[in-house]
C-alpha positions as CSV (number, residue, x, y, z in Angstrom):
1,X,31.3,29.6,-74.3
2,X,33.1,28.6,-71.3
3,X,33.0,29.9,-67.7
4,X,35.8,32.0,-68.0
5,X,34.3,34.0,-70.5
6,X,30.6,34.2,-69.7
7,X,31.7,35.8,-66.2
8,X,34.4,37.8,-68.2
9,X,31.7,39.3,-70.2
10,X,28.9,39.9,-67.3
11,X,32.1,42.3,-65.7
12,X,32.2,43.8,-68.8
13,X,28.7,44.5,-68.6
14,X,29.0,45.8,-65.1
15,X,31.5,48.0,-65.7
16,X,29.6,49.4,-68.4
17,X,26.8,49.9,-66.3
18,X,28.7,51.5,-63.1
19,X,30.0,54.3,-65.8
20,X,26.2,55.5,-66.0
21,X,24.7,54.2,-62.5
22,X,25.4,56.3,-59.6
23,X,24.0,56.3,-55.7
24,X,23.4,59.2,-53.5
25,X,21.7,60.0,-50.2
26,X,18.8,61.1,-52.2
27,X,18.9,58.8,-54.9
28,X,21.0,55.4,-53.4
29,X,22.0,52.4,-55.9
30,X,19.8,49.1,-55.5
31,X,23.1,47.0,-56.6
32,X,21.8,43.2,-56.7
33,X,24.3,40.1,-56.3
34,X,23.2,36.8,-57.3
35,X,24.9,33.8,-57.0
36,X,23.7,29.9,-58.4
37,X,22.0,29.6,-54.9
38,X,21.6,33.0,-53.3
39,X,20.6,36.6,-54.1
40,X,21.5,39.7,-51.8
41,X,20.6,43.0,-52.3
42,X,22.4,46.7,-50.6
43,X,21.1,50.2,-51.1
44,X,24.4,52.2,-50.8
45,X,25.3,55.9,-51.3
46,X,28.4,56.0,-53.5
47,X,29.1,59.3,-52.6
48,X,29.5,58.6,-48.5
49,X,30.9,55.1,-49.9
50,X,28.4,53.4,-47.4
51,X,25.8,50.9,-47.6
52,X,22.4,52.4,-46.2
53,X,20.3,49.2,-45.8
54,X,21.2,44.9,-47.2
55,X,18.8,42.2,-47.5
56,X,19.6,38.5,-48.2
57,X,17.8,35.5,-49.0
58,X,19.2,33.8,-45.5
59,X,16.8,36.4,-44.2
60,X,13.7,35.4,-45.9
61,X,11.4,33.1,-44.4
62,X,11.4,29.4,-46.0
63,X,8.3,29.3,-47.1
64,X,8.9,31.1,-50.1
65,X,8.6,29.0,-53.8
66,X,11.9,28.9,-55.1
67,X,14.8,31.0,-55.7
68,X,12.9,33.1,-57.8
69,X,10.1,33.2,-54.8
70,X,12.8,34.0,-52.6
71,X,14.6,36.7,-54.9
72,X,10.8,38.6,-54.8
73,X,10.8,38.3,-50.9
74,X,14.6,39.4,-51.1
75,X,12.8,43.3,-52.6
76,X,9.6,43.2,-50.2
77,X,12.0,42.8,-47.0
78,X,15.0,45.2,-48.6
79,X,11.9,48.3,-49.8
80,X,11.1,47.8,-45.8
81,X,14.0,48.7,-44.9
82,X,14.7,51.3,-47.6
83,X,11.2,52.7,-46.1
84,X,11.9,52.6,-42.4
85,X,15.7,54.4,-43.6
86,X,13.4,57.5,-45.0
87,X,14.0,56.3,-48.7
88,X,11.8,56.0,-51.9
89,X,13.6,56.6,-54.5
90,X,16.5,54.2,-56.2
91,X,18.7,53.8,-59.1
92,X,18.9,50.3,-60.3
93,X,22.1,47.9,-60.7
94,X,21.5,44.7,-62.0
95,X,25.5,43.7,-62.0
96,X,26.2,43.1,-65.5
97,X,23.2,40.6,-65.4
98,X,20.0,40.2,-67.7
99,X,16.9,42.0,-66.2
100,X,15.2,38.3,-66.2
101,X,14.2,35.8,-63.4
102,X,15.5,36.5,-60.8
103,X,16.6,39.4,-61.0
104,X,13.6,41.2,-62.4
105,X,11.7,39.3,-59.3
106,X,13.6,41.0,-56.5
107,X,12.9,44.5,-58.4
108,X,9.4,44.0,-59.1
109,X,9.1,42.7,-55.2
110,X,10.5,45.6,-54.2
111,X,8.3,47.7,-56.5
112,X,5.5,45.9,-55.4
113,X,6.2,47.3,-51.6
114,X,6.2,51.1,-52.6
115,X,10.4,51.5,-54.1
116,X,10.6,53.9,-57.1
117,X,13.3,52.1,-59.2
């Protein structure tokens, strides 16, 4: 499988999933962007079509092992925020990708710091 069609397929996914996955004030969508070196994460409300609070892993602190280390810190710092912004509650989107590595490490980081996902 080339390139071309392994990302063709993950939009596929992600459109797929963005038929079902919707944010709101009360409810916001956790939507997750991972690159081959970075992660970022945004809490936005698709109904006001505004992001409410973003974390990336240029924020984090170096110290943390790996991407995957730095993915988990990525959910701690980004369920602070969400926490400070009066939220608790999210809807998870994991952008066409697998709920593996590090993906499944920012969500359980930010699970891990009081988020309902």
């Amino acid at each position: 499988m080339d390139a071309k069609s392994r990302r063709r397929a993950r939009v596929r996914r992600h459109v797929r999933v963005r038929t079902k996955v919707a944010g709101s004030a009360a409810r916001p969508r956790l939507a997750v962007f991972r690159s081959n070196r970075h992660i970022y994460a945004q809490l936005i409300d698709d109904d006001a079509a505004r992001t409410l609070a973003a974390a990336s892993d240029a924020e984090v602190k170096a110290g943390a092992k790996g991407k995957i280390g730095s993915a988990k810190a990525v959910g701690e710092l980004l369920a602070e925020r969400a926490k400070a912004a009066g939220i608790e509650r999210v809807v998870f989107d994991r952008g066409g990708r697998l709920y593996h590595g590090r993906v499944a490490a920012l969500a359980d980081g930010a699970r891990e710091k009081g988020l309902q996902i």
